[in-house]
Backbone bond lengths (Angstrom), bond angles and torsions (degrees), N, CA, C in turn:
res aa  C-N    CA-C-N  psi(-1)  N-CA   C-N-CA  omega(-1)  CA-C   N-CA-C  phi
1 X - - - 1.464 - - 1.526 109.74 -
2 X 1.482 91.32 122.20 2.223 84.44 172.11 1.274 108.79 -70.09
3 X 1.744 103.56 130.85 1.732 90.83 166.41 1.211 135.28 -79.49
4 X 1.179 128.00 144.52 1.647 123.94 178.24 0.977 128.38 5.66
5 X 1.322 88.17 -76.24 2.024 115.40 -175.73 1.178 132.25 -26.91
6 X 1.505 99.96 -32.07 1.754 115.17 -141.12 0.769 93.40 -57.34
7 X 1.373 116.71 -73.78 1.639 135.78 -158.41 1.872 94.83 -38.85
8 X 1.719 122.89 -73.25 1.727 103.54 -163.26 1.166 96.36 -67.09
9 X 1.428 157.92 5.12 1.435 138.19 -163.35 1.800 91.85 -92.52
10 X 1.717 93.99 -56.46 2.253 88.13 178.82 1.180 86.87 -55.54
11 X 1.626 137.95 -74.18 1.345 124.05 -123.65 1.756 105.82 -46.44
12 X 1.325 97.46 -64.73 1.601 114.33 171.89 1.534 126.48 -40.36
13 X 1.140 124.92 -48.91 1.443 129.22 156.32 1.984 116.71 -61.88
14 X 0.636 116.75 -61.50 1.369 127.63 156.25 2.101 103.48 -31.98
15 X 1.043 101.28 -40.57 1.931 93.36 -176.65 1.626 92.43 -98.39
16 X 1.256 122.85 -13.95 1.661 118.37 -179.28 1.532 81.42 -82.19
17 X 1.417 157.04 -96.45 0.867 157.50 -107.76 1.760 106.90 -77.22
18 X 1.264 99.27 -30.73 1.908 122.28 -177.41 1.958 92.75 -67.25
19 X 1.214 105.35 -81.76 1.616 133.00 156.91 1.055 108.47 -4.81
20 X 1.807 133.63 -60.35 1.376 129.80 175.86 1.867 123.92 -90.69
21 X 1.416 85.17 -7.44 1.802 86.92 153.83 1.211 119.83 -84.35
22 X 1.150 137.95 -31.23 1.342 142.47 -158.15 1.328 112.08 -96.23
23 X 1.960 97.94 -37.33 1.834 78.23 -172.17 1.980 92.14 -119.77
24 X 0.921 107.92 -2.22 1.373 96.90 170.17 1.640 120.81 -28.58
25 X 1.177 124.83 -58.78 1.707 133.47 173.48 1.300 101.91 110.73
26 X 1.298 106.26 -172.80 1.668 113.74 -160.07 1.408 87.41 -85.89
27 X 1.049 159.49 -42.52 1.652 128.22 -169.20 1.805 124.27 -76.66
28 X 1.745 106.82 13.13 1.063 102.58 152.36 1.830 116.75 -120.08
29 X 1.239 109.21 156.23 1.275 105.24 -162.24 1.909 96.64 -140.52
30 X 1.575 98.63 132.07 1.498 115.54 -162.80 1.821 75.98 -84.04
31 X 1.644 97.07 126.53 1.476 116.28 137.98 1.445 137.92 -83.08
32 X 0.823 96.52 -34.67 1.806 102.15 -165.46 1.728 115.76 -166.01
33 X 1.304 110.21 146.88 1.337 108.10 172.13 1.111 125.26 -147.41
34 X 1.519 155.64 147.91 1.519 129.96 -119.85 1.637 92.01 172.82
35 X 1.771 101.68 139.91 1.847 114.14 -173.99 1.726 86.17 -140.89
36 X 1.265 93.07 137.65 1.617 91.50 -173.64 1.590 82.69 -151.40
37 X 1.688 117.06 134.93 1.638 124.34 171.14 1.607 98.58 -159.83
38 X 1.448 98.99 -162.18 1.558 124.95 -156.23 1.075 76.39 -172.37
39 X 1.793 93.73 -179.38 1.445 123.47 -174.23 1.641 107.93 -73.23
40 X 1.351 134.57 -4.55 1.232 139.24 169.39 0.993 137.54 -93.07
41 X 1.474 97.58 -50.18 1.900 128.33 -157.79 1.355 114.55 -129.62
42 X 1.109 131.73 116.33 1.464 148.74 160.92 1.596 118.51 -82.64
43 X 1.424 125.86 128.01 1.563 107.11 178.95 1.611 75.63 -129.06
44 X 1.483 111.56 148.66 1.645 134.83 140.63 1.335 125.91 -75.77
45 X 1.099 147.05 138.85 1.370 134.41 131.79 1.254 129.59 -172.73
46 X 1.829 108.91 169.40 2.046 91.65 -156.14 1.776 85.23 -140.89
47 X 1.345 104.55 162.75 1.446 109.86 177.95 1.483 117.21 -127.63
48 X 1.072 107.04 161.54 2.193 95.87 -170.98 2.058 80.12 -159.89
49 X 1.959 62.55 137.61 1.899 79.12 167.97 1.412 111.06 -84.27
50 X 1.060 105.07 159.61 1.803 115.78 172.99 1.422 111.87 -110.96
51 X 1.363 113.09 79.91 1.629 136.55 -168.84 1.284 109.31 53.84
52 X 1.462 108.86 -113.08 1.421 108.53 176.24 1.405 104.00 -126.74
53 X 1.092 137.60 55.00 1.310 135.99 -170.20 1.474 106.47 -113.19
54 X 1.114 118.01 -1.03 1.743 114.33 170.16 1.649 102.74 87.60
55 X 1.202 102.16 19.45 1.975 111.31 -161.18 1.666 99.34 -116.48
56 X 1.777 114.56 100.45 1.716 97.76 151.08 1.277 119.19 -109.89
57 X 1.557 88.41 167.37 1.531 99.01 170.55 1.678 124.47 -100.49
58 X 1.337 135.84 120.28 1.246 125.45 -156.96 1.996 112.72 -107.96
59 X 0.936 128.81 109.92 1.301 109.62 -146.33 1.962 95.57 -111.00
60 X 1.474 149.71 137.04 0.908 110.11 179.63 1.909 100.07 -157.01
61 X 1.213 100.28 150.95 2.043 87.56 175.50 1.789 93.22 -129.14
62 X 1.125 99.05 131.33 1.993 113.57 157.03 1.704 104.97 -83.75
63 X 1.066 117.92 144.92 1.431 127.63 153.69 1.380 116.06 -116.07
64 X 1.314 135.34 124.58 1.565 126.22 -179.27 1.628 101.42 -115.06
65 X 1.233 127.42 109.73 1.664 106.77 -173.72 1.477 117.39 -70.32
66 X 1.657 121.31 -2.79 1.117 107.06 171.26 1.632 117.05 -126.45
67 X 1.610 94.21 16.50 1.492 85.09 -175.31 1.660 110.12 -143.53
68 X 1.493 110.52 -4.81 1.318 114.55 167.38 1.064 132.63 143.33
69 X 1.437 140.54 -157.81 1.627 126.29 171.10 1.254 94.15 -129.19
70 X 1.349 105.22 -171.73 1.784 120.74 -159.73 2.383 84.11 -171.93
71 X 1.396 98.17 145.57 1.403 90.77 -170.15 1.830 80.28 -158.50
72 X 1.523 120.68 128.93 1.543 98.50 178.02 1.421 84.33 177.64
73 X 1.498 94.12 144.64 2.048 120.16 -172.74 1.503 96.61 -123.80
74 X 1.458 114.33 129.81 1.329 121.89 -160.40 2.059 92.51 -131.09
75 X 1.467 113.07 128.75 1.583 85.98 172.06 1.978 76.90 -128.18
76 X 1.738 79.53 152.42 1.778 97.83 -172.13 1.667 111.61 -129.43
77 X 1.130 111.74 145.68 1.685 114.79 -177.29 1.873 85.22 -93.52
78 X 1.811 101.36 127.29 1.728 124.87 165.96 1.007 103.02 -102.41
79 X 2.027 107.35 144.52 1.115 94.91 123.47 1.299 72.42 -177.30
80 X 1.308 106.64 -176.08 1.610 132.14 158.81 1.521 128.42 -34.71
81 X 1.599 94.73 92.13 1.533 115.91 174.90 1.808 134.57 -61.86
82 X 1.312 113.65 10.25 1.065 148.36 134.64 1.653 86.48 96.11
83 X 0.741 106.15 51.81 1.842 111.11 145.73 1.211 118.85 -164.21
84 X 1.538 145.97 124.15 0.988 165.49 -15.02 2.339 87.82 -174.84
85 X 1.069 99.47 103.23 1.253 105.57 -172.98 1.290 116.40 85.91
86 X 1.315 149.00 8.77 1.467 163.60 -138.23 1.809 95.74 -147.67
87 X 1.810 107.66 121.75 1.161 120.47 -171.55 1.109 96.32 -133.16
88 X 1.559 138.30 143.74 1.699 134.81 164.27 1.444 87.21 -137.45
89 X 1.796 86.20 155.24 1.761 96.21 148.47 1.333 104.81 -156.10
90 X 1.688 99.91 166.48 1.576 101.70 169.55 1.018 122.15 -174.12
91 X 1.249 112.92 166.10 1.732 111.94 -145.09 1.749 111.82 -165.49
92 X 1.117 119.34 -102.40 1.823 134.86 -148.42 1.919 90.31 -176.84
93 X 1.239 93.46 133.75 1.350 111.50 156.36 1.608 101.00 -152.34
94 X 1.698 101.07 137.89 1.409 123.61 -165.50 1.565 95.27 -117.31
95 X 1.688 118.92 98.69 1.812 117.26 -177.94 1.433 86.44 -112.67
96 X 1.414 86.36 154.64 1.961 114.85 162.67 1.285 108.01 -125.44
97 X 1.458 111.93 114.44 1.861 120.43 -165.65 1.770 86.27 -113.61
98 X 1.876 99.80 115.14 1.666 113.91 143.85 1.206 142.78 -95.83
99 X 0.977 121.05 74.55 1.410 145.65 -138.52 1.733 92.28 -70.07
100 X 1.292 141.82 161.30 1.331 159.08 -111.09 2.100 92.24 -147.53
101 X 1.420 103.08 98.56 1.385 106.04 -163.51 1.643 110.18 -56.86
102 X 1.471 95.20 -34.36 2.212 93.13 169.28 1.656 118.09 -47.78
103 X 1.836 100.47 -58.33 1.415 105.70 -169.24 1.586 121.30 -57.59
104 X 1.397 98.06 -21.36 1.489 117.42 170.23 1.800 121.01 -55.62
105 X 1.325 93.95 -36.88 1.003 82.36 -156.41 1.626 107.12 -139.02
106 X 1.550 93.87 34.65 1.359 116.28 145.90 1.423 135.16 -63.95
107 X 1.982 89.05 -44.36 1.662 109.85 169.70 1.623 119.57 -59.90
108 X 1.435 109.59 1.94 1.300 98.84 -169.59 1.660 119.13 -125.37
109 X 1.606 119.13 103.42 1.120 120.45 -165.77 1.555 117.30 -110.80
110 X 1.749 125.95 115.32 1.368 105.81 14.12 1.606 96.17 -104.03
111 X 1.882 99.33 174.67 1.313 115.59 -173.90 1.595 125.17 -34.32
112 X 1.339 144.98 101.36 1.234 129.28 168.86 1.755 117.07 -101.61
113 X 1.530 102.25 170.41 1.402 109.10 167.99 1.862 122.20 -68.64
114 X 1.361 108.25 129.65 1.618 96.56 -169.85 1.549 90.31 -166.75
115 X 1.077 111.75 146.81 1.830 141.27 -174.35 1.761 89.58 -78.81
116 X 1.310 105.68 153.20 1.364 124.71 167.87 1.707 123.54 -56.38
117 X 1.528 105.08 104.46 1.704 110.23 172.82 1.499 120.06 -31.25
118 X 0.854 120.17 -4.99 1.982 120.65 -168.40 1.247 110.21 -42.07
119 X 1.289 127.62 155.28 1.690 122.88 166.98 1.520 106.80 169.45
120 X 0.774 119.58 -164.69 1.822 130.67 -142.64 1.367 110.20 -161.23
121 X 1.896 109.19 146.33 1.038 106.52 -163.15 1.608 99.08 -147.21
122 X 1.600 127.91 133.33 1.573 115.35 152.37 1.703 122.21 -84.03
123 X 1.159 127.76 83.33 1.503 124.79 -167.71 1.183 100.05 -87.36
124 X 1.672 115.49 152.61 1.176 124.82 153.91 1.274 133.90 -83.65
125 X 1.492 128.88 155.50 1.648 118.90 173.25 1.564 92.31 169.45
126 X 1.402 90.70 -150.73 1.856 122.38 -175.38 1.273 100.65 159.26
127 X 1.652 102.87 -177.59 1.197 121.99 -160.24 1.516 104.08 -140.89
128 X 1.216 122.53 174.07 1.313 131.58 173.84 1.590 105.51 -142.75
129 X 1.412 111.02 167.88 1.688 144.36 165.87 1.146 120.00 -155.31
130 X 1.661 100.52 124.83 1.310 99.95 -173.68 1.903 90.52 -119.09
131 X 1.484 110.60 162.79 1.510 116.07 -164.46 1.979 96.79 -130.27
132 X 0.908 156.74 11.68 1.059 138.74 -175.85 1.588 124.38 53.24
133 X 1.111 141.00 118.95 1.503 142.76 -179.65 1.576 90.94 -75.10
134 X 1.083 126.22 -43.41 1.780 115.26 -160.82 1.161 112.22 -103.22
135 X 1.664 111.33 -1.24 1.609 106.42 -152.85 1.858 98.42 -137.31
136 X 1.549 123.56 29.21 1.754 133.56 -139.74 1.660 87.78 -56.30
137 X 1.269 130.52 -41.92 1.521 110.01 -162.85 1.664 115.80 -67.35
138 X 1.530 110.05 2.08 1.551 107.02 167.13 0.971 114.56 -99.54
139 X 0.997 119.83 -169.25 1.794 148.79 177.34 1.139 111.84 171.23
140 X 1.688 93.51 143.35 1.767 116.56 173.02 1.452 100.53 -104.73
141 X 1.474 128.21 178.40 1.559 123.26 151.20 1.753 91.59 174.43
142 X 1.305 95.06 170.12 1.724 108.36 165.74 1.200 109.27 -161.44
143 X 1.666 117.42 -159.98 1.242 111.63 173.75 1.345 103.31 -168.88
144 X 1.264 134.90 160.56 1.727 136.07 -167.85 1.355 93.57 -147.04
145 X 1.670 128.74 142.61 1.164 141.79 162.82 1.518 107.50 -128.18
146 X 1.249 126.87 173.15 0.943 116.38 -169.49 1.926 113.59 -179.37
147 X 1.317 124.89 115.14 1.901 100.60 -162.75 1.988 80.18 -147.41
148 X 0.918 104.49 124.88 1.726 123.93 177.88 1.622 105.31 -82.27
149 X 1.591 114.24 179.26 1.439 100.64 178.84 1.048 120.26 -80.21
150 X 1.555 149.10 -4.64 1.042 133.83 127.73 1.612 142.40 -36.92
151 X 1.187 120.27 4.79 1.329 135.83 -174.72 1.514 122.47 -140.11
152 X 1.766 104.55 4.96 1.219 97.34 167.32 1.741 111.16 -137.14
153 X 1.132 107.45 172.52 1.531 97.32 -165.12 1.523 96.21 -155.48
154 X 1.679 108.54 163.05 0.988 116.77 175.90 1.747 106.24 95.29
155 X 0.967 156.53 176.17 1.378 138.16 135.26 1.576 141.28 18.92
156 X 1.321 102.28 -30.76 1.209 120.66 -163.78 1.986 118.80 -93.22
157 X 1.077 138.52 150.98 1.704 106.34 -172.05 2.030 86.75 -142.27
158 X 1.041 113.85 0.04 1.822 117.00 -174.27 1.480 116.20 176.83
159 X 1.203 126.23 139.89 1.392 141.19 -148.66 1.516 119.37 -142.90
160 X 1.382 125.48 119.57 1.417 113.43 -157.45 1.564 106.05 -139.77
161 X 1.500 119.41 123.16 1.423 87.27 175.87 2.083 94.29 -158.39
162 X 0.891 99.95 150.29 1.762 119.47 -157.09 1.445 114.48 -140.70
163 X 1.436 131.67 133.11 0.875 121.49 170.03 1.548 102.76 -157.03
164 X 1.478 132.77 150.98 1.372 130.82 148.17 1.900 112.12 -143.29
165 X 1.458 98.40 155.65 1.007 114.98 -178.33 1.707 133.42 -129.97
166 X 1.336 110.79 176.96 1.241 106.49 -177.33 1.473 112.30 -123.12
167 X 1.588 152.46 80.93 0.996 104.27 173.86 1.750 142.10 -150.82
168 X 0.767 153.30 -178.84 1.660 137.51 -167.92 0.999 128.97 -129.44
169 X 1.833 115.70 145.38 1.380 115.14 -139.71 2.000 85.69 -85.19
170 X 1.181 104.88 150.93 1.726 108.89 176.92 1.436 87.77 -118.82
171 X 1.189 139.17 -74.71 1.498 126.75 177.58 1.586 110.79 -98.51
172 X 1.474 116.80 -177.13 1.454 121.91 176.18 1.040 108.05 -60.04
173 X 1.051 154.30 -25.40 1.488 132.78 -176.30 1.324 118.33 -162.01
174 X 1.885 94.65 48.99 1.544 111.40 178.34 1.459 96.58 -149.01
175 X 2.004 122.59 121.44 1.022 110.72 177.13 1.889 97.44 -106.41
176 X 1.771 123.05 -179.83 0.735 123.09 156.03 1.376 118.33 -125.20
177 X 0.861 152.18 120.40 1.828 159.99 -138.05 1.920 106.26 -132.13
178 X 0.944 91.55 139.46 1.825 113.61 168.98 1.771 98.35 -114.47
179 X 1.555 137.75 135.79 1.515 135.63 -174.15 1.696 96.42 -167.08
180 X 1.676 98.36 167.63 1.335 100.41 -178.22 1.697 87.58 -137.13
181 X 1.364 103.75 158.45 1.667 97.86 175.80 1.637 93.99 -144.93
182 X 1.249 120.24 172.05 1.517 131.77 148.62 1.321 129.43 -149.13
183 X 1.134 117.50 126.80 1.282 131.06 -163.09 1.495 125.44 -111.28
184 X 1.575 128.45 100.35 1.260 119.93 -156.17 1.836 93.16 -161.96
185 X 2.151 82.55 136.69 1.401 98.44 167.72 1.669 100.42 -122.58
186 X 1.742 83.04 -176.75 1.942 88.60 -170.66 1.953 75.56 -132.59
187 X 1.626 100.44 130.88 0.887 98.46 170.02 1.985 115.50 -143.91
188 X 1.238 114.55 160.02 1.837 138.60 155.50 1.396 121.27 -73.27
189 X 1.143 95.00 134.93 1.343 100.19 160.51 1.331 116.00 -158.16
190 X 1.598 129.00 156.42 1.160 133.84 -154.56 2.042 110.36 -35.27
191 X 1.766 68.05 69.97 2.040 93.90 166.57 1.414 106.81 79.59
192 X 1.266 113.54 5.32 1.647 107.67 -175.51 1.676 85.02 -115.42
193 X 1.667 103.28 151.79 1.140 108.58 -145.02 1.758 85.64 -143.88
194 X 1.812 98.74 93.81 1.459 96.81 -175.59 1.233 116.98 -80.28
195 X 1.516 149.56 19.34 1.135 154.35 -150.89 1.786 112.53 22.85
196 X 1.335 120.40 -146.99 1.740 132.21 165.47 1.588 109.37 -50.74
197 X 1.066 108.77 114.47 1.701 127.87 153.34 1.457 117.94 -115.89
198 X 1.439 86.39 118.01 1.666 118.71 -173.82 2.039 107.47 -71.76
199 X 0.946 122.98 101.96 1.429 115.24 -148.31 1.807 93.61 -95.77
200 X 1.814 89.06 -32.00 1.715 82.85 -166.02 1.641 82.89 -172.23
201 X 1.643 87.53 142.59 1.863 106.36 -171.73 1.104 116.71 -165.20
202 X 1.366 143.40 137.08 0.958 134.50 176.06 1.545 123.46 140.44
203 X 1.252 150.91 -172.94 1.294 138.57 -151.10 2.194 95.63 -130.70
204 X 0.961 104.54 135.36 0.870 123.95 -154.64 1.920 128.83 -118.10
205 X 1.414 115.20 129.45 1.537 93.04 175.64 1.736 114.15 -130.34
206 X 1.216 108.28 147.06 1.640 119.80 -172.91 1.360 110.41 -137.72
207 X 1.884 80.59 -174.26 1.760 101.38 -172.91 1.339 105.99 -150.38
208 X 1.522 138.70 117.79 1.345 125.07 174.79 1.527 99.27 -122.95
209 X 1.356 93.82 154.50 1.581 118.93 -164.19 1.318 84.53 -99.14
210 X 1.368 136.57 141.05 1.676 138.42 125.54 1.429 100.10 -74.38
211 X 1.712 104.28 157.51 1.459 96.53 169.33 2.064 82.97 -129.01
């Protein structure tokens, strides 16, 4: 079952993401922007430098049609991971996971009355890309986040999220990628205690634009 939400959770993230291209100003600068799905799950997301300060901003929404959304702005310190085509960064990412009111409450035997698991998280992590010296039209990269119950609030009690990829440049400043990600919180709710929800999983195909 799609949940409710979906629809204002993209719509709204989707006009935040429009919103910070437009009025951001000249000391931020759009890098890249990227649609990656399967037969389930769709993720958005675009990245912009913050002048020249070695500072991005990572902006991004998951859609799962049967298991939920994921909506979360991550800013990360770049740069050069000290070998020769090899980039990391890392920082804070701030997600809000709406988890899919069925899958919820599958975990719970037998069925009771209970308000929507939703909740929010500051996790830690980063990501990397690595480019090949002999081989430039590829790339590898991934990324790990990660926020314990001290770092999340609201509904929410742990926050998990992983991804790596594969992928190759087809024109100058268009790659196409094969990746797998997983996306999972552990969440409460008025005393019912849904443990790990799997929000989004699975192997995945895309396209990111450099600009």
């Amino acid at each position: 079952m799609q949940n409710p939400l979906s629809k204002h959770v993209k719509s709204a993230f989707i006009t935040f993401l429009i919103s910070v291209s437009l009025v951001a100003g000249p000391g931020v600068v759009a890098d890249s922007a990227e649609i990656s799905l399967n037969d389930d799950s769709v993720r958005l997301a675009g990245d912009w430098s913050l002048s020249n300060s070695g500072f991005m901003l990572e902006t991004a929404v998951i859609h799962n049609e049967e298991r939920g959304n994921v909506a979360s702005v991550a800013a990360l310190r770049v740069g050069d991971a000290g070998s020769d085509g090899l980039t990391a960064g890392v920082g804070l990412k701030l997600a809000y996971v709406d988890p899919d009111i069925e899958v919820a409450t599958v975990q719970i035997v037998p069925p009771v009355a209970f308000s929507s698991p939703s909740g929010g998280a500051l996790a830690l992590g980063g990501k990397f890309n690595y480019v090949p010296t002999d081989f430039n039209r590829l790339n590898l990269g991934g990324y790990i986040w990660f926020a314990p119950d001290v770092l999340a609030f609201d509904k929410m009690d742990k926050y998990q999220e992983i991804g790596v990829y594969a992928g190759y440049n087809i024109l100058r400043d268009a790659d196409v990628f094969v990746g797998y990600r997983n996306v999972k919180g552990s969440f409460k709710s008025d005393g019912i205690d849904f443990g790990d929800l799997t929000i989004d999983s699975g192997v995945h195909l895309g396209i990111r634009v450099n600009f």
